[in-house]
LUMKE-228634 format. One line per field, with one value per residue (C-alpha): x, y, z; residue in one letter. Coordinates in steps of 0.1 Angstrom, whole numbers, padded with zeros to 4 digits. Layout:
% residues N
x <- [X, ...] .
y <- [Y, ...] .
z <- [Z, ...] .
res <- [A, ...] .
% end
This chain:
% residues 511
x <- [0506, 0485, 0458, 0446, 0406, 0373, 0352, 0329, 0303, 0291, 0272, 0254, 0221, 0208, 0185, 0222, 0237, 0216, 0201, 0164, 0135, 0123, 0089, 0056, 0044, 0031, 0044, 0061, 0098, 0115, 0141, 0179, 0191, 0226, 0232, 0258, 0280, 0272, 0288, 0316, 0326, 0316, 0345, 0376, 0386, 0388, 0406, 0432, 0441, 0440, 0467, 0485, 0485, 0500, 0531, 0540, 0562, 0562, 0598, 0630, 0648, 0675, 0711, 0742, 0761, 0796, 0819, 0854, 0867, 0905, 0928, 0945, 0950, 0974, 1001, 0990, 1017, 0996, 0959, 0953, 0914, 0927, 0915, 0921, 0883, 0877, 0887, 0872, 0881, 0893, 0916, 0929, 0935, 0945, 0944, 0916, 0911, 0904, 0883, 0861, 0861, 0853, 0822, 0810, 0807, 0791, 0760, 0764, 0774, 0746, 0760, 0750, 0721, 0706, 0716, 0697, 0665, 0670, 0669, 0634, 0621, 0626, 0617, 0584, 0583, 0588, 0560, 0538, 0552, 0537, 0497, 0483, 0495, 0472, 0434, 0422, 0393, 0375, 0343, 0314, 0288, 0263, 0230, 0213, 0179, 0165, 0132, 0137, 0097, 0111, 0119, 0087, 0066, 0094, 0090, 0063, 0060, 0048, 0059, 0077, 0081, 0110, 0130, 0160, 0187, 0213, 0236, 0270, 0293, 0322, 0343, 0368, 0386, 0415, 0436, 0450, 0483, 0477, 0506, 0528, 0533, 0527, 0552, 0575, 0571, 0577, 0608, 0617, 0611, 0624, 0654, 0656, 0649, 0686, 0699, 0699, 0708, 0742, 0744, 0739, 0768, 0786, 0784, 0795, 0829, 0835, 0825, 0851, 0878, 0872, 0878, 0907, 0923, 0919, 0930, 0960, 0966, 0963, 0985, 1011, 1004, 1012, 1045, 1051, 1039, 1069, 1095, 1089, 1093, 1121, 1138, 1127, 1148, 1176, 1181, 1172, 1203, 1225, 1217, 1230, 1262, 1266, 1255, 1284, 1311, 1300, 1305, 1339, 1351, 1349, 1317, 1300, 1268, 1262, 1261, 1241, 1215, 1211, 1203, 1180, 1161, 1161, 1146, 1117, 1110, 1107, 1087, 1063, 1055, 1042, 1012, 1005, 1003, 0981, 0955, 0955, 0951, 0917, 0907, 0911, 0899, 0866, 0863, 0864, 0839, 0813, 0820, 0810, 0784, 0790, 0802, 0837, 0860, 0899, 0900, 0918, 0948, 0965, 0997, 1020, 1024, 1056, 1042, 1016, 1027, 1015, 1000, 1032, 1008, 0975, 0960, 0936, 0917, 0901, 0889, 0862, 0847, 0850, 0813, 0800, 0819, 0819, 0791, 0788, 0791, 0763, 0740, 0749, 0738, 0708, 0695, 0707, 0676, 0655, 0654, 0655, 0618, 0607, 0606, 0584, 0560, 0559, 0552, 0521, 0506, 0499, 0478, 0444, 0441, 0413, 0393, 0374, 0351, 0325, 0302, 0284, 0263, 0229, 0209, 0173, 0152, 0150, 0181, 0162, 0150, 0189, 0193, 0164, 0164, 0153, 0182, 0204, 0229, 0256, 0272, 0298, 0317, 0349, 0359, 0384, 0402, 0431, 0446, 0432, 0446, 0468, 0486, 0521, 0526, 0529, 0554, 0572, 0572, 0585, 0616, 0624, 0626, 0647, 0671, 0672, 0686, 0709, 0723, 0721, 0739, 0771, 0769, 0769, 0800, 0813, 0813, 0830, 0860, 0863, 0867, 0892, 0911, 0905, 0919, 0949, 0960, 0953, 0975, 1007, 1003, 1003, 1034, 1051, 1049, 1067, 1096, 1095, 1091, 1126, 1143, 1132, 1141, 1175, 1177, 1164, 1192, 1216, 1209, 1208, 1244, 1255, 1242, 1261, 1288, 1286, 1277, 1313, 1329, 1318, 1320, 1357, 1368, 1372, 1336, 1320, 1286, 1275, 1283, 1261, 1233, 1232, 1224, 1201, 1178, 1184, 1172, 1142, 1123, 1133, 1118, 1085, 1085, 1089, 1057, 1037, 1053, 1045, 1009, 1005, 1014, 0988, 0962, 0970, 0955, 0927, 0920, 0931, 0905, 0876, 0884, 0882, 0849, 0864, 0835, 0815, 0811, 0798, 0762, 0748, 0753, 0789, 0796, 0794, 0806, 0841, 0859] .
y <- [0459, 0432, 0417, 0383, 0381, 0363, 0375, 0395, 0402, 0360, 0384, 0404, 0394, 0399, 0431, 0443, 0437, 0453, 0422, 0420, 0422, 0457, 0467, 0468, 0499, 0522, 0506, 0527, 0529, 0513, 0530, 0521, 0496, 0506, 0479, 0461, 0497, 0497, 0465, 0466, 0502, 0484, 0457, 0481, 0488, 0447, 0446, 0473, 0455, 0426, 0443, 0456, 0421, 0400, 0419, 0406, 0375, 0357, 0344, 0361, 0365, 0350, 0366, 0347, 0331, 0351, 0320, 0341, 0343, 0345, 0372, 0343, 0311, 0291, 0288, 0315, 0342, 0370, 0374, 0371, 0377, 0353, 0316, 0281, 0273, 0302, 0277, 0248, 0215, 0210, 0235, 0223, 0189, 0194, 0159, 0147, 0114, 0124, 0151, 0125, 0102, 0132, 0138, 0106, 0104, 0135, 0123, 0085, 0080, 0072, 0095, 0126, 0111, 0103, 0142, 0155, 0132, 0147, 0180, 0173, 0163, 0192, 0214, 0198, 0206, 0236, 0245, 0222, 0245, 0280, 0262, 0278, 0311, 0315, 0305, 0272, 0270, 0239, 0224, 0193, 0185, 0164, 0141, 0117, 0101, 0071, 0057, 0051, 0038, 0033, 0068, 0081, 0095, 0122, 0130, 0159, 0135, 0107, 0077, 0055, 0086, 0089, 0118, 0132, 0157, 0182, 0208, 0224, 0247, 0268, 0268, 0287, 0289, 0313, 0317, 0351, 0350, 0376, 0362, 0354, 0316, 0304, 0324, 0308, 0274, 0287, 0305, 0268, 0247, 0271, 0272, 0230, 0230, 0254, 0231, 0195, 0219, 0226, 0190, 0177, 0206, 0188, 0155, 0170, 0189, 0155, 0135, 0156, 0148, 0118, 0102, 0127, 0113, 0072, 0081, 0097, 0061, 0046, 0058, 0059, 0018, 0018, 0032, 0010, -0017, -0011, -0005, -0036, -0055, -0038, -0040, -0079, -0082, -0061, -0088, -0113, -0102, -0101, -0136, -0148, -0128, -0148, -0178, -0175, -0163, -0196, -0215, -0202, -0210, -0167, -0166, -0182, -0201, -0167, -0139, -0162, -0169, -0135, -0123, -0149, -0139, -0101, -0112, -0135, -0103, -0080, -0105, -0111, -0073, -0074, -0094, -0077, -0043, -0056, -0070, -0034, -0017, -0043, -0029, 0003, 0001, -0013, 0012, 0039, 0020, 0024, 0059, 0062, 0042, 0015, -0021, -0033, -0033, -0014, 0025, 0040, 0063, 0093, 0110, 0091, 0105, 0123, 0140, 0157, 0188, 0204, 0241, 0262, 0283, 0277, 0308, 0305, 0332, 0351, 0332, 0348, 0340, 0300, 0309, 0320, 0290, 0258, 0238, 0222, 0256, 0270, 0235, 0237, 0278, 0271, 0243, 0268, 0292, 0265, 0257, 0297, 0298, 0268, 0289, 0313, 0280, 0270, 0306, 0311, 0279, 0296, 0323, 0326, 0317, 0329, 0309, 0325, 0302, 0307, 0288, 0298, 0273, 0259, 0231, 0218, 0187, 0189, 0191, 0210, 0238, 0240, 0275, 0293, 0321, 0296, 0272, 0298, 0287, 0309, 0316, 0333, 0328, 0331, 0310, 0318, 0290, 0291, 0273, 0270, 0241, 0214, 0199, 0211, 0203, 0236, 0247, 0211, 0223, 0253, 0244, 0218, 0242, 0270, 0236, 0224, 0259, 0263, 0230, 0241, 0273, 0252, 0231, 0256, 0275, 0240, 0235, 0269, 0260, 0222, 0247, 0272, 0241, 0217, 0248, 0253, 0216, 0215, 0244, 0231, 0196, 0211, 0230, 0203, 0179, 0198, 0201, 0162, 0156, 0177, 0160, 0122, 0132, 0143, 0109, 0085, 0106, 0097, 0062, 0057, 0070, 0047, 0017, 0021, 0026, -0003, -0029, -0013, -0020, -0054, -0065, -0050, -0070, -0039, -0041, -0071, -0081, -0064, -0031, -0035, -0058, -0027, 0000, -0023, -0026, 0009, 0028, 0006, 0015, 0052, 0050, 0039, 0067, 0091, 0080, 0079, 0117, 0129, 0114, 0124, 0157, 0159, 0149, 0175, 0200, 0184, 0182, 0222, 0226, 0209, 0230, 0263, 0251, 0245, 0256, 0276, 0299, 0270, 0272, 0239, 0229, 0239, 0211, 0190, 0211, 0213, 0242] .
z <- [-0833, -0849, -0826, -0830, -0820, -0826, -0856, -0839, -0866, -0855, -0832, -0857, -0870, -0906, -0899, -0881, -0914, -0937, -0955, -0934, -0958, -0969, -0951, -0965, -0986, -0962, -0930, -0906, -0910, -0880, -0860, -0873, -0850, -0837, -0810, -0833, -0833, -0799, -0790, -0809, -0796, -0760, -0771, -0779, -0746, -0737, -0772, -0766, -0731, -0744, -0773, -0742, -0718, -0749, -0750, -0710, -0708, -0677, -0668, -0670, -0702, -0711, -0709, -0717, -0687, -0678, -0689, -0679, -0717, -0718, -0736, -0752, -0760, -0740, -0762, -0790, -0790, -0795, -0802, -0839, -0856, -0880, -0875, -0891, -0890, -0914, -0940, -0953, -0947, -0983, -0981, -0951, -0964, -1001, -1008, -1037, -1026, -0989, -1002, -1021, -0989, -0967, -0988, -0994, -0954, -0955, -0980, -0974, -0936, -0907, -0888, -0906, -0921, -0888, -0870, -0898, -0893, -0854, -0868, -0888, -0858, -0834, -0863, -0861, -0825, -0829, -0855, -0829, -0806, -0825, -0832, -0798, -0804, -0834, -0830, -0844, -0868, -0876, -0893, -0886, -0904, -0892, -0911, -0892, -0902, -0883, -0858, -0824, -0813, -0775, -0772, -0794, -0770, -0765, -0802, -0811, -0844, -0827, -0817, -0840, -0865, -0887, -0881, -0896, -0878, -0901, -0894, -0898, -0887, -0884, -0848, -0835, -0803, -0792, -0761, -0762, -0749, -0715, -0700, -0726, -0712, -0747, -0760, -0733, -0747, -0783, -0771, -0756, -0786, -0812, -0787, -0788, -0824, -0830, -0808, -0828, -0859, -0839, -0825, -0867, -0879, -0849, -0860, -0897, -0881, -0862, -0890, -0911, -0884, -0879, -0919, -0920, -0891, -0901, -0935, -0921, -0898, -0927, -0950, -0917, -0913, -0954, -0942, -0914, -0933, -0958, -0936, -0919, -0955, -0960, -0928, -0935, -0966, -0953, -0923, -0953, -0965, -0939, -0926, -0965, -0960, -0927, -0943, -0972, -0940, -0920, -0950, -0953, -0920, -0914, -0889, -0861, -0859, -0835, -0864, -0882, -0853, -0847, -0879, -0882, -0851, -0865, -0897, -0882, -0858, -0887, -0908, -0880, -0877, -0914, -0913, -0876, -0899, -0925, -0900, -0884, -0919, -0930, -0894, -0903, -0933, -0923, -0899, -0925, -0945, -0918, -0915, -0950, -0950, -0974, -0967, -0953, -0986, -0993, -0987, -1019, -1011, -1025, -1016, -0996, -0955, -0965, -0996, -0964, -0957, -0929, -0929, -0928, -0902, -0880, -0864, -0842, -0838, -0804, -0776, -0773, -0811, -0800, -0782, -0817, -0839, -0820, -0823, -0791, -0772, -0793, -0786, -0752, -0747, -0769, -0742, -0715, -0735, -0735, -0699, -0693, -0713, -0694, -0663, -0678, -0685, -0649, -0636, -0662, -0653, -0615, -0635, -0651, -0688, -0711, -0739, -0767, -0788, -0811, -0834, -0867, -0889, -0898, -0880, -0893, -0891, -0928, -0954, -0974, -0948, -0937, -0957, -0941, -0915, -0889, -0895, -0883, -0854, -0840, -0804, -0794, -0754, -0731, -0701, -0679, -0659, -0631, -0601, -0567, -0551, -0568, -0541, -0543, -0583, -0597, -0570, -0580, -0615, -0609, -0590, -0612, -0639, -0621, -0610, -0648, -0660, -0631, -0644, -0682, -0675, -0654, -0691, -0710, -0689, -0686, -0727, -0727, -0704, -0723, -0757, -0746, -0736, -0767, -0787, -0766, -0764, -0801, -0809, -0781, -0797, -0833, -0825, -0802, -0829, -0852, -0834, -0827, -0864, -0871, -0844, -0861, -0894, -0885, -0859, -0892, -0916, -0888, -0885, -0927, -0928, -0901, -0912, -0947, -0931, -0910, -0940, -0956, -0931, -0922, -0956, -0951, -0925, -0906, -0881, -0861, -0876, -0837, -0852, -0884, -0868, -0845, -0865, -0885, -0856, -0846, -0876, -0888, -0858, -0860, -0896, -0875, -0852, -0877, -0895, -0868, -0854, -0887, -0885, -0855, -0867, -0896, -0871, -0849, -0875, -0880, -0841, -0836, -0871, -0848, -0816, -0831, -0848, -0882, -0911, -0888, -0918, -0941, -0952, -0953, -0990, -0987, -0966, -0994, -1022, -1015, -1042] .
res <- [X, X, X, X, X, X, X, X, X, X, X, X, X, X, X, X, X, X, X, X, X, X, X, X, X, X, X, X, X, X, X, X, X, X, X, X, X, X, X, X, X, X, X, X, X, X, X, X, X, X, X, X, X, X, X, X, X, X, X, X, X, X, X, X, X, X, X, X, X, X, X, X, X, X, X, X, X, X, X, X, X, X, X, X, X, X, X, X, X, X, X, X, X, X, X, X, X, X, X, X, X, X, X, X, X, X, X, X, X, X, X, X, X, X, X, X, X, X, X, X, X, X, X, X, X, X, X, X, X, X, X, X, X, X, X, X, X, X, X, X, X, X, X, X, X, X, X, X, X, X, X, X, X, X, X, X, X, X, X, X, X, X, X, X, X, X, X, X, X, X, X, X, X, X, X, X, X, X, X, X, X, X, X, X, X, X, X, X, X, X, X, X, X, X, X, X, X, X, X, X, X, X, X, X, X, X, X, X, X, X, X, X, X, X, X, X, X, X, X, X, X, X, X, X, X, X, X, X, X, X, X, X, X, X, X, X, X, X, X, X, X, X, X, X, X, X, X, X, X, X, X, X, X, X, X, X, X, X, X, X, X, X, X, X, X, X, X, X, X, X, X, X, X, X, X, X, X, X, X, X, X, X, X, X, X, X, X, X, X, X, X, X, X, X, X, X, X, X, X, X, X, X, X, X, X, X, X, X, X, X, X, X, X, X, X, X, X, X, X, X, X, X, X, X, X, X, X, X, X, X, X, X, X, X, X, X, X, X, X, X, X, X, X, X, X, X, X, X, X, X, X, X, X, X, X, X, X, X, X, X, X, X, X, X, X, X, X, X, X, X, X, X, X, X, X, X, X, X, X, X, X, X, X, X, X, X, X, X, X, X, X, X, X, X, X, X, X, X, X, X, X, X, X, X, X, X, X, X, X, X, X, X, X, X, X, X, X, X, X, X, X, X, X, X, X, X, X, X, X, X, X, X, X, X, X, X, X, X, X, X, X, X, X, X, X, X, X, X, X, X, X, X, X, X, X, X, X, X, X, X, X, X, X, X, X, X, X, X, X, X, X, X, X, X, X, X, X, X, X, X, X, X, X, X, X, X, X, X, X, X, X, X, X, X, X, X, X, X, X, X, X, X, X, X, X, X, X, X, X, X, X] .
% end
């Protein structure tokens, strides 16, 4: 073990070290002085307890909170090791221009840049935190030269004299850790520090989710945004056919009224969508960081194929991926250490100091022997009486981990559930998406039909008008299942804690 202590030869004088001046010939030899052996070998045994004491820690240590891990996922048919957050994002999405927008919020958006400026300051905490478990060393130097003829009879000069004044030295000062209280508070900041770095690669997994998601809305509103044109031009159409049937004595004023109402509803919707979309798309522009303006686009929402498969992994690896489970048991930590704090401030701490330099009325005598200036002390301080405050601090701090530890079993609970609602709405949303796409097939067909027959005097412009107004909004709701859909990926990608296995670079170097 190393110990940390004062440099004890400040004690030693210059005959002790060897450098007096030899004696005069014939003089009488003088007796080896061994006083400096003597007090070192006097000091080993106050070293080796000190050695011993700095190895206590005051406090209890910290042990993980029970947080009743389940077998399984609700909804996961058997317990798989495999996990959608093994991969990275990239891979999950596929899609080169959400890739490029994903990492452009990564490097240019606030919201990581300002989690990472969080993280440089606890870091500096946290090497604040270490300084007093190491002894500080400092310097002064001192030259003064003046007259002060008030004050001269006090002066062996005279009064009115000039006098000048120089020195310098060396200090040092040291707590030794008996107690291990300092330790506690470096325990506590380190603890803080890991903290904001899972809080910042919890803004990057949200940030992830968050671009993926609005580009996904997006390309769904480009969708809706061309259905409603074309259901627009389709009920264009049908009020001309009723037009040229009214014309010829074949239709009512009612076929054509109707159609024009259709049309004007389905025209209306189109300018709705586009103010959504420069919403949207000014949304996303934040999120990247750079001013309001379009949001290029790939694929279309039906080129999107979902993963064929998400696995999702062991419950009980969620406490070692997700980021705001590790932030939250890294503050549980912290507020364990801090009780270790409050009980060492009730005991006795210890102060080493010690001086070494030169002091003389003349700059030029300042190297002599007689300029010499050392010392060399300890002070011990402690508690008698302080009113109730270090009690107070005390229970506040056991109170603050209680609550930390329900967090930290409470950020547990919130991620077995995140992952299971994830994975039910993942799966749920597939079946809905087969069951629209077989409902918007359905309604195509029909309406075909319909417009044959009308046109061959065999249907009333009801039946067509109808299934017009029937399968246009179907078209919607399959857009928005199938977004819907995509997102629920990305939201089952963020519950399991999707890149725990990233370094940091990798977040933004996307294979």
């Amino acid at each position: 073990m190393r110990t940390r202590g004062l440099p004890y030869r400040l004690s030693i004088t210059k005959a002790e070290a060897g450098k007096e001046d030899p004696p005069e010939p014939g003089a009488p030899r003088a007796a080896p002085d061994r006083s400096a052996g003597f007090r070192l070998r006097s000091l080993a045994p106050g070293m080796v307890l000190l050695a011993l004491l700095a190895g206590c820690e005051v406090g209890p240590n910290y042990r993980r909170p029970d947080t009743g891990t389940p077998a399984a996922f609700r909804g996961q048919s058997a317990p798989d090791e495999r996990s959608l957050a093994d991969l990275g994002w990239w891979d999950l999405y596929r899609d080169p221009v959400l890739t490029a927008l994903v990492r452009e919020a990564l490097t240019g958006g606030y919201d990581a840049r300002i989690a990472a400026a969080r993280v440089e300051q606890a870091r500096g905490l946290a090497l604040e935190a270490q300084g007093p478990l190491w002894p500080s060393l400092g310097y002064t130097a001192n030259a003064d030269r003046g007259r002060n003829a008030l004050l001269g009879g006090a002066n062996p000069a005279g009064s009115g004299t000039t006098v000048g004044s120089f020195d310098g030295f060396l200090s040092a000062a040291w707590e030794p850790d008996i107690w291990g209280r300092l330790r506690r508070m470096n325990e506590a900041a380190r603890a803080q520090y890991l903290e904001t770095e899972e809080v910042r690669r919890g803004v990057l997994l949200t940030l992830v989710g968050e671009v993926a998601v609005d580009y996904f809305q997006l390309l769904e509103l480009d969708e809706e945004l061309a259905i409603s044109r074309e259901a627009a031009e389709s009920f264009g159409q049908s009020l001309s056919l009723f037009n040229r049937r009214l014309r010829g004595g074949i239709a009512s004023k009612l076929e054509t009224s109707s159609a024009q109402a259709a049309q004007a509803a389905a025209a209306a919707r189109v300018p709705e969508i586009e103010r959504e979309t420069a919403v949207l798309e000014n949304r996303i522009s934040v999120l990247l960081g750079r001013n309001s303006g379009s949001i290029a686009r790939g694929a279309r929402l039906s080129d999107h194929a979902p993963a064929p498969e998400a696995p999702v992994g062991l419950p009980s690896a969620l406490l070692e991926r997700r980021p705001d489970v590790r932030a939250a048991e890294y503050a549980a930590r912290a507020a364990n250490a801090q009780i270790g704090v409050t009980i060492g401030n009730f005991l006795p701490r210890i102060g080493l100091s010690a001086i070494l330099g030169r002091v003389s009325e003349r700059l030029q005598s300042i190297t002599t022997h007689r300029a010499e200036l050392w010392s060399a002390g300890a002070q011990v301080t402690g508690p008698l009486f302080q009113g109730g405050t270090l009690r107070g601090e005390y229970i506040q701090a056991k109170a603050a981990w209680e609550e930390a530890k329900l967090q930290y079993q409470q950020a547990a609970l919130n991620a077995f559930a995140d992952a299971a609602n994830a994975l039910v709405a993942r799966q749920k949303y597939t079946e809905v998406r087969a069951q629209e796409e077989i409902e918007v097939r359905a309604y195509r067909e029909a309406t075909a039909v319909a417009l044959e027959r009308y046109k061959a005097g065999e249907a009333s412009y009801y039946e067509l008008l109808q299934t017009q107004q029937q399968l246009y909004p179907a078209e919607s709701a399959l857009a928005q299942v199938r977004r819907d859909e995509l997102a629920s990926i990305v939201q089952l990608y963020k519950a399991l804690g999707g890149g725990w296995n990233l370094s940091d670079p990798a977040w933004l170097e996307p294979k």
